[in-house]
C-alpha positions in Angstrom: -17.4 -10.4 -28.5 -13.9 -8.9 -29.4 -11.3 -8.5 -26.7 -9.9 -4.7 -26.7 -6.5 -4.5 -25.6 -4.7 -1.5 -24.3 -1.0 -1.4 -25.4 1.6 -1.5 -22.8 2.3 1.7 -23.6 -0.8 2.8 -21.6 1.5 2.8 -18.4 2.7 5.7 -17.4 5.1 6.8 -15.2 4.3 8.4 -11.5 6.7 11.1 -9.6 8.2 10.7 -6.6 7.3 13.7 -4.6 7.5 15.1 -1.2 4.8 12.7 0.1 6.3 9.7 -0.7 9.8 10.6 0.8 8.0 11.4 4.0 6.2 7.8 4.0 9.6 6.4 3.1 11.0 8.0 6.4 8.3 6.7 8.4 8.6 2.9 7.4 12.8 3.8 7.8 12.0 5.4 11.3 8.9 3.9 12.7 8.7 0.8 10.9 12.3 -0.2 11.0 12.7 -1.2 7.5 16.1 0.2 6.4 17.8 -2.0 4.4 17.5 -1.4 0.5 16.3 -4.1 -0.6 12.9 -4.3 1.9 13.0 -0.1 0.7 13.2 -0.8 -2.8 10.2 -3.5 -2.7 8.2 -0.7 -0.9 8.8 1.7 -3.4 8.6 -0.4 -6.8 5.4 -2.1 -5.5 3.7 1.7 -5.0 4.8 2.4 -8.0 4.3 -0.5 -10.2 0.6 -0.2 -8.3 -0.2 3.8 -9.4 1.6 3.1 -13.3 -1.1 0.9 -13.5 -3.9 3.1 -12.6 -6.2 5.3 -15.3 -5.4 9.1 -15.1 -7.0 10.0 -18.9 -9.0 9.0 -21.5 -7.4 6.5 -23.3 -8.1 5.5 -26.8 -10.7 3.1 -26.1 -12.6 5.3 -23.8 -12.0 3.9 -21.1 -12.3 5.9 -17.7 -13.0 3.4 -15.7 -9.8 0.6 -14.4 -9.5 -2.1 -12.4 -6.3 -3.8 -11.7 -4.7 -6.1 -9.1 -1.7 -6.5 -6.4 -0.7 -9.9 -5.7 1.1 -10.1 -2.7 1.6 -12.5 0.2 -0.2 -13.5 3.4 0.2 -11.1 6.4 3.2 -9.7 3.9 1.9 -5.5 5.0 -0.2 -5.4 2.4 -1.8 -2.7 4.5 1.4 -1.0 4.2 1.2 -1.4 0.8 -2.1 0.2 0.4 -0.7 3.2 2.4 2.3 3.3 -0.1 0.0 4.0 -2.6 -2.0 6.5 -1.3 1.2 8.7 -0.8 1.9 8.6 -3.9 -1.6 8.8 -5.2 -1.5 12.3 -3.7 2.1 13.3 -5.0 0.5 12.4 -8.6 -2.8 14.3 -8.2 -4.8 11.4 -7.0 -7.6 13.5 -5.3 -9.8 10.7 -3.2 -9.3 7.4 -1.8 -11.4 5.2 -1.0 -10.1 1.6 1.0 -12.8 -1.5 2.2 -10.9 -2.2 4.8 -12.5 -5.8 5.7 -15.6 -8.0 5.7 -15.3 -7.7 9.8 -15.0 -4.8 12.3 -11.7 -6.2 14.0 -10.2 -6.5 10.6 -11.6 -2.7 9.7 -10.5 -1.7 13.5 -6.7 -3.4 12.2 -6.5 -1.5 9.0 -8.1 1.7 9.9 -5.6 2.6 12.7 -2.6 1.3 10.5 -3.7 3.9 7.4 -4.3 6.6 10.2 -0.9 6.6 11.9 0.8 6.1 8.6 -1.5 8.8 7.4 -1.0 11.2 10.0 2.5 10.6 10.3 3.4 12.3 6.6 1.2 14.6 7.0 1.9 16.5 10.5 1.0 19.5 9.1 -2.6 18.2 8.5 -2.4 19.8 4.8 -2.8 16.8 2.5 -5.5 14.3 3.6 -9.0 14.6 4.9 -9.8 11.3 6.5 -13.2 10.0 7.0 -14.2 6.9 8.5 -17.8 5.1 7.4 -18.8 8.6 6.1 -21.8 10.0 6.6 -24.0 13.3 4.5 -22.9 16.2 5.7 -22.7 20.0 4.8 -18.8 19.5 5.7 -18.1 16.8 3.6 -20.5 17.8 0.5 -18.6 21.6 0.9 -15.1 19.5 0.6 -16.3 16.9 -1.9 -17.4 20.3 -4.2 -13.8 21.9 -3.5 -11.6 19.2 -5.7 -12.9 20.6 -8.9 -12.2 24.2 -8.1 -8.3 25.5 -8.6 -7.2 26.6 -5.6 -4.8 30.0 -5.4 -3.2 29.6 -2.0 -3.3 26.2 -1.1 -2.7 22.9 -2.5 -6.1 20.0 -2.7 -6.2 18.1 -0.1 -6.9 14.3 -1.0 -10.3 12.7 0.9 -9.4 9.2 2.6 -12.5 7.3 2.8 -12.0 4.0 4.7 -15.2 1.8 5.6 -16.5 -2.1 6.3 -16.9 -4.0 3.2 -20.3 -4.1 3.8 -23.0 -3.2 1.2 -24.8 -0.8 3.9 -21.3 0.8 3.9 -20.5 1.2 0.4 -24.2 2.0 -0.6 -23.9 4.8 1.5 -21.0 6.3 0.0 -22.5 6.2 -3.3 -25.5 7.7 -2.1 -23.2 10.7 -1.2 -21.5 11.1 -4.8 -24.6 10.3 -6.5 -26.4 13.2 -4.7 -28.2 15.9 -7.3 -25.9 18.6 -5.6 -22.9 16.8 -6.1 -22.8 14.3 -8.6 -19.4 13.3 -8.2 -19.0 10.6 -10.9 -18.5 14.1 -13.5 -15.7 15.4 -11.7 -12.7 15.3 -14.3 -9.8 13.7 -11.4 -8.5 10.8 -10.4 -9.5 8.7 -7.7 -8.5 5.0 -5.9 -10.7 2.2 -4.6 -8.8 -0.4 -2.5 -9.9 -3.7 -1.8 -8.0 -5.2 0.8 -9.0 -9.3 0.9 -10.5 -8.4 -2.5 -11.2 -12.4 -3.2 -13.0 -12.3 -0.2 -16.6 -11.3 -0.4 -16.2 -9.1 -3.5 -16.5 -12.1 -6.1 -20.2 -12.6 -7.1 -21.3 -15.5 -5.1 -24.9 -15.6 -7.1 -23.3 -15.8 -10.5 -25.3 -18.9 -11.0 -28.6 -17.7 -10.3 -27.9 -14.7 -13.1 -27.8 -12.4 -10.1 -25.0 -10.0 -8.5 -24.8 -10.8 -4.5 -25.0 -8.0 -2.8 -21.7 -6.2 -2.1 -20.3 -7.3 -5.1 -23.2 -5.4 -6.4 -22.6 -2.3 -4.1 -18.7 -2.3 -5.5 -19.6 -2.5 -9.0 -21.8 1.0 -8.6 -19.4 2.7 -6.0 -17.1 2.4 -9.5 -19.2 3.7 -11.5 -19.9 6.5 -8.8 -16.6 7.6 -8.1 -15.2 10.7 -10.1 -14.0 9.9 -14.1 -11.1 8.4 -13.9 -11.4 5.8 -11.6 -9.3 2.4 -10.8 -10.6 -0.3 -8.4 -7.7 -1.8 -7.1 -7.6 -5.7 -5.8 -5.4 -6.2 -3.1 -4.9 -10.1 -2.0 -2.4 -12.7 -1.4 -4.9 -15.2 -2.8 -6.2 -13.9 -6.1 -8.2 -17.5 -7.7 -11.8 -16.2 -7.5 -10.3 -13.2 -9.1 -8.6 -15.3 -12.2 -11.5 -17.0 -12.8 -13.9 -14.6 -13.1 -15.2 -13.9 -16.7 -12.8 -11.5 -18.5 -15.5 -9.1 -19.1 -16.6 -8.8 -15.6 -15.8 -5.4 -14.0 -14.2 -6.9 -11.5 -12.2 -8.9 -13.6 -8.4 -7.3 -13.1 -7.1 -5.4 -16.4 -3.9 -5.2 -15.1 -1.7 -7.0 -12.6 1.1 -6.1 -10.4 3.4 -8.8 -8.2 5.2 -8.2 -5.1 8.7 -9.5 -4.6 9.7 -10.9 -1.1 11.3 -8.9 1.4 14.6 -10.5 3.0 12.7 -10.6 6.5 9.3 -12.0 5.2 9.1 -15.6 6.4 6.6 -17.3 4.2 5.2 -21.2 4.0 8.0 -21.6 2.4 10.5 -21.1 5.1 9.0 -23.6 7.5 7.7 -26.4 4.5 9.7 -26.6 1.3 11.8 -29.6 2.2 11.8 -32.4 4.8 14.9 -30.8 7.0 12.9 -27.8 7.5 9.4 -29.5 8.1 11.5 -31.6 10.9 13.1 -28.6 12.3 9.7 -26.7 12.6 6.8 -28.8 12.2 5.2 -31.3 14.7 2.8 -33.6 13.4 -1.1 -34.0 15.8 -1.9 -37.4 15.6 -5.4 -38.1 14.6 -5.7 -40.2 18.1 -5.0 -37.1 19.7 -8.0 -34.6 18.5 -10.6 -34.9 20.7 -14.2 -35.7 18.6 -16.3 -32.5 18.8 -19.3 -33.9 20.5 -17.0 -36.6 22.9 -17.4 -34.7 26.2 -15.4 -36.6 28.5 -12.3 -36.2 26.2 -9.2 -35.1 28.1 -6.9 -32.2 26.6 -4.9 -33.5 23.6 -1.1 -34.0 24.6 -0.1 -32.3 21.6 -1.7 -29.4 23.3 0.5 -29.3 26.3 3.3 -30.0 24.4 3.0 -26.5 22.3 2.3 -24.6 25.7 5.5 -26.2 27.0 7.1 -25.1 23.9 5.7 -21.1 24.3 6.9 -21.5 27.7 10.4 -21.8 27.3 10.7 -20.3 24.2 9.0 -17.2 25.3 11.4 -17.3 28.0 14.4 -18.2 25.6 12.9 -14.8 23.8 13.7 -12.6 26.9 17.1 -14.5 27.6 18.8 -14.0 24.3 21.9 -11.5 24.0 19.6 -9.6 21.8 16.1 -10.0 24.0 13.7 -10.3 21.7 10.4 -7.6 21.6 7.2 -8.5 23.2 4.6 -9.6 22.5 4.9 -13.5 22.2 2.0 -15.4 21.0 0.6 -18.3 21.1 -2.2 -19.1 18.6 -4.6 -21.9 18.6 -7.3 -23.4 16.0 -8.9 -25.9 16.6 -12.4 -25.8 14.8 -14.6 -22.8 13.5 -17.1 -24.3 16.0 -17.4 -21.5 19.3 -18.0 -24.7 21.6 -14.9 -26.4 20.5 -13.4 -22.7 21.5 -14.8 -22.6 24.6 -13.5 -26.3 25.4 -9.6 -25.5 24.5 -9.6 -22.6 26.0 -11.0 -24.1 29.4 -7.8 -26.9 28.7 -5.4 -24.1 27.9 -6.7 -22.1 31.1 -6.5 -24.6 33.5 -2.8 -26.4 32.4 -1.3 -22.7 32.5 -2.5 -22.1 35.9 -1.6 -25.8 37.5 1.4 -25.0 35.6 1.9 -21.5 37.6 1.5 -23.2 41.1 3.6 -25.8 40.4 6.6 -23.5 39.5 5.7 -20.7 42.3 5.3 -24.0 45.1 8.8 -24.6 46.5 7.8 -28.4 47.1 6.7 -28.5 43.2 8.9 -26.5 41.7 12.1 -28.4 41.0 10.1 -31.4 39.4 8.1 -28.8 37.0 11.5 -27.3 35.9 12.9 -30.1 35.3 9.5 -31.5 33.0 10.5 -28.2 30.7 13.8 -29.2 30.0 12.9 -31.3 27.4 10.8 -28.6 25.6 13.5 -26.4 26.2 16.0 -28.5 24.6 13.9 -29.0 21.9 13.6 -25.2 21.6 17.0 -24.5 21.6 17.4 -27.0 19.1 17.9 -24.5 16.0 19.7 -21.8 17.0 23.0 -21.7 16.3 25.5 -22.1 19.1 23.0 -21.5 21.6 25.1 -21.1 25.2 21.8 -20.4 26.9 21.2 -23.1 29.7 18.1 -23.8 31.0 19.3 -22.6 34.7 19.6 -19.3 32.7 16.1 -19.3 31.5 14.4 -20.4 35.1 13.7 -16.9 36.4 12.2 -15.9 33.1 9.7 -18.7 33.2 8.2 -18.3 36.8 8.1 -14.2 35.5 6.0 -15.2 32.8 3.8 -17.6 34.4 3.3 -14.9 37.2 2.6 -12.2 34.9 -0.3 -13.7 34.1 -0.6 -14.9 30.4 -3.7 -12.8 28.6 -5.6 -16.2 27.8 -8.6 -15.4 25.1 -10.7 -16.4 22.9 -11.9 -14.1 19.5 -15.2 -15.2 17.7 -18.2 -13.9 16.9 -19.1 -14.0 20.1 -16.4 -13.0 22.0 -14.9 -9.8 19.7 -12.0 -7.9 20.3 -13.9 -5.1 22.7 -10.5 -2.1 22.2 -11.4 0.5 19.5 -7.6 0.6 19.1 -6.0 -2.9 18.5 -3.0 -1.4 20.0 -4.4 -1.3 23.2 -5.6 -5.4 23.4 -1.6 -6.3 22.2 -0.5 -3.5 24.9 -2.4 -5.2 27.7 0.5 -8.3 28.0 3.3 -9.3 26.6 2.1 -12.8 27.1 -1.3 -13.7 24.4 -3.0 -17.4 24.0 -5.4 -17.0 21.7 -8.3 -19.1 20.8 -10.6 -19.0 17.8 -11.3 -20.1 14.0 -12.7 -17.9 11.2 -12.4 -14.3 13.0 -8.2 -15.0 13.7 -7.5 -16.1 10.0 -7.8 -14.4 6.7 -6.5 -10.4 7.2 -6.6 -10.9 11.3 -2.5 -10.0 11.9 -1.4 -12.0 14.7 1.4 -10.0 16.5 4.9 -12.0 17.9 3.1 -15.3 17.0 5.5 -17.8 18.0 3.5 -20.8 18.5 0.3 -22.1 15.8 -1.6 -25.1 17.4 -4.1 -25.9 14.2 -5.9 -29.3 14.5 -8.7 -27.8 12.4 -10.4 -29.6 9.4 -9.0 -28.0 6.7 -11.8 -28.1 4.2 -11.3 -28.4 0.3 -10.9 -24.9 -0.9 -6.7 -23.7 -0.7 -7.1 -20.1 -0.7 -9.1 -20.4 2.4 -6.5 -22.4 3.8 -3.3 -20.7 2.6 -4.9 -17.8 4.8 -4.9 -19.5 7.9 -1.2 -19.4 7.5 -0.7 -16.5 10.1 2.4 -18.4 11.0 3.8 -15.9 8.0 5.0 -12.4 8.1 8.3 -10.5 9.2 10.2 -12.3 11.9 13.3 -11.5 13.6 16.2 -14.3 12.2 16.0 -16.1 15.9 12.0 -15.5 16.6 11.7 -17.7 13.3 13.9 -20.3 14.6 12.1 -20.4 17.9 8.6 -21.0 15.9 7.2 -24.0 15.4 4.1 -25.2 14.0 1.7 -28.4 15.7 -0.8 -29.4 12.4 -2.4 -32.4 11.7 -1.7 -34.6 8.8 -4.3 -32.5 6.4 -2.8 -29.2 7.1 0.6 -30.3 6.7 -0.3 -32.3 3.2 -1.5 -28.8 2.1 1.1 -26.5 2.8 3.8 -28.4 1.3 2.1 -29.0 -1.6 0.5 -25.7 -1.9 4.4 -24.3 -2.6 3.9 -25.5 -6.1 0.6 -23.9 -6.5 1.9 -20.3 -5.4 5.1 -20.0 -7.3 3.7 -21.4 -10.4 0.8 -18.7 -10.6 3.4 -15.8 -9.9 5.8 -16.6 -12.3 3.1 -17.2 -15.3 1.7 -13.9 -13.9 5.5 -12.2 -14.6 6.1 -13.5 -18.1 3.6 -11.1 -19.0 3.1 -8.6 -16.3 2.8 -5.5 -18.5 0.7 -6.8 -20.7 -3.5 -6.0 -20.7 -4.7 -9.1 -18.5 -1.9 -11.0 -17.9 -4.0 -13.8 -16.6 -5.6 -14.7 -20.1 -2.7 -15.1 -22.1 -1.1 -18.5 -22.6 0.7 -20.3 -20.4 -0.9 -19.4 -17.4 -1.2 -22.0 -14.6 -2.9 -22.6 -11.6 -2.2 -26.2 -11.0 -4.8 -27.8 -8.5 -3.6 -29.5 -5.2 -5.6 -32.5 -5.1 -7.7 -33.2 -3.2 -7.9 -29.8 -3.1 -9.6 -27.2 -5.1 -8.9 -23.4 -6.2 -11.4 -21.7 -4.1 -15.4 -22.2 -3.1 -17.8 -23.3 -6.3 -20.0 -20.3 -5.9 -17.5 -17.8 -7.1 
């Protein structure tokens, strides 16, 4: 079969209008992002995203797009998406449609991000219509039937479609578009798909069998369903299933687009690229000291206590600083994807934080548990610079937090985040332990996160694990020195080696980033980390 390349020439250059000003001034204002450099990344990344989008026929006849963002884990890629849609609508962009996540508190995270970003640019209510898991109705179909017509007094408003990645979900969208009344896939405008965690249950996992799996399925036709000029648009920080998939493949990306790293993103980098920075942040669990899942007379691993020791007193530290750091702290453990082994930590966790508490609030117990944290807290100190903070100074702040009651959880399956509003669980305490495996990892955006305790197998497949890496995201300069990091030998082995694996796929990618699938020309790389492999075998 010949390969048909469109010429770089077939990117095109999007305005800036006033949409995209007014999300600038929100991530200046509400997000806090001011400095240039951070700015410019924003704004080249929604750009470099929409000039790689179809708004015509081009020469081939192609009407139909999809390309890819590369950027990194918990690196506001939501932001991102948002970025996009703002200037989506200052270039004539007319619907938007985002999968938001394979699970509802993933969907619950996105969807209130896009809303407040959403609402905040457009206070007048004049430029989005935003529905969430859409349903038929006379309301929608009359606004759906509105785009194509030209409009004297007003400007279109752009429709903001945000739903599960489910293939009940998405069917149901294209069950709306495909309707004899509508038919939407005729319209002549142009419209966005976004797939956030687009490696991530959009890959055909039944390739083998000569079969599409379901919601890779359902994205395929909501494509083809969405009006003429259409670009599904992968947006990922681990992009392997999406390399490898056959070239031809609709979901195969036609174009690519890379972030950069924001000054303030601290990434696996930061805490593993050499020795003197693995000493200064990461603690090694012996394999002595992880409890067999089935052993139940095992006592809580001292590894354990030493990372709540550690959230203690740094937590406190937090508060004590010149410049107190912003709440909420959090302290994040995984241990095993099993819910029992859940259940069993957070029973350890539960019970150590309360003995703790009535040691320190006992007057005949008190002086001999302050003095146990000092040598966490010296530890904790141990990498900020200059530090005159004693440990006298941090006393109060410990017995405050212990006596505030720490929001100790855990988030599975079983036990889901119950708040519609994410805001509201973070709002509840400035003070989170958190206990779980497969819900708190890929997408899942663990606020303040000071401590990771991660004992878990890691498995074989490194873009699973390179997403348990919630550790990453934007820190404060003396949150990130406060971190640390307790992983067993496995975990560790990966994330320094996985460095090499990242940074060689992003610059292969940028040697021919303009270029019509940048990831089949020569010279790309994905080197394997043994004994690791690029992502699960049925993808």
């Amino acid at each position: 079969m010949t390969e048909i390349r469109p010429a770089k020439s077939n990117l095109w250059e999007p305005i800036i209008g006033d949409t995209f000003e007014s999300f600038l001034k929100f991530v200046r204002e509400e997000r806090g992002i001011s400095d240039d450099h951070s700015l410019n990344i924003i704004k080249n990344n929604a750009l470099n995203i929409l000039k790689r989008c179809v708004i015509e026929e081009d020469e081939n006849d192609f009407t139909k797009r999809t390309t890819l963002h590369l950027g990194e884990v918990q690196s506001g890629k939501t932001l991102t998406m948002c970025s996009a849609i703002a200037l989506a609508y200052d270039n004539n962009f007319l619907i938007s449609t985002i999968l938001t996540g394979t699970k509802n508190i993933l969907k619950a995270q996105n969807q209130d991000r896009i809303k407040e970003v959403l609402n905040a640019i457009d206070s007048g209510n004049t430029k989005f219509i935003y529905y969430s898991e859409p349903t038929d109705n006379d309301q929608l179909r009359t606004q759906l039937k509105d785009l194509t017509k030209k409009k004297k007094f007003i400007a279109n408003k752009m429709i903001v479609f945000t739903m599960l990645k489910h293939q009940n979900s998405i069917k149901r969208l294209s069950k709306i578009f495909t309707s004899e009344e509508l038919n939407v896939s005729s319209y002549q405008i142009r419209s966005l798909i976004l797939d956030d965690e687009a490696d991530q249950a959009s890959p055909n996992t039944q390739a083998r069998k000569n079969k599409r799996s379901p919601i890779n399925n359902s994205i395929i036709e909501l494509r083809k369903d969405h009006p003429k000029f259409c670009t599904y648009i992968q947006v990922t920080a681990t992009a392997q299933p999406l390399f490898l998939i056959d070239k031809d493949d609709p979901m195969s990306p036609d174009f690519i687009s890379v972030s950069d790293t924001p000054k303030a993103y601290i990434g696996i980098k930061n805490y593993f690229l050499t020795k003197k920075r693995r000493e200064k942040f990461v603690i090694k669990i012996e394999e002595d000291d992880i409890p067999e899942p089935d052993d139940s007379s095992a006592f809580m691993p001292q590894k354990l206590q030493e990372a709540l020791d550690h959230y203690i007193v740094a937590t406190a530290i937090s508060e004590t600083l010149e410049k107190p750091l912003k709440p909420p702290f959090t302290f994040l453990c995984h241990p095993d994807w099993r819910k029992e082994e859940h259940n069993r930590y957070e029973a350890w966790i539960r019970k150590y934080i309360n003995k703790l508490k009535e040691q320190i609030l006992d007057e005949d117990y008190e002086e001999n548990a302050h003095e146990a944290l000092k040598i966490p807290f010296e530890k904790a100190i141990s990498n900020l610079e200059k530090s005159s903070i004693s440990y006298e100074k941090i006393k109060n702040n410990v017995g405050k937090i212990l006596e505030s009651n720490i929001a100790i959880r855990i988030i599975n399956d079983k036990f889901p985040i119950e708040e519609a509003n994410l805001k509201d669980f973070w709002n509840k305490s400035n003070y989170h332990i958190i206990i779980g495996g497969n819900c708190i990892e890929r997408g899942f955006t663990v606020e303040g996160i000071l401590v990771t305790y991660m004992s878990r197998n890691p498995g074989k497949n490194s873009d699973s694990i390179q997403q348990r890496a919630r550790f990453c995201g934007f820190k404060n300069p003396n949150h990130f020195l406060l971190s640390r990091l307790w992983l067993d030998e496995e975990n560790i082995t990966f994330f320094k080696k996985y460095i090499l694996h990242e940074e060689t796929i992003r610059k292969s990618i940028q040697e021919n980033i303009n270029e019509y699938k940048p990831h089949a020309k020569e010279g790309f790389e994905m080197p394997l980390v043994k004994p690791f492999q690029l992502t699960r075998k049925n993808v």
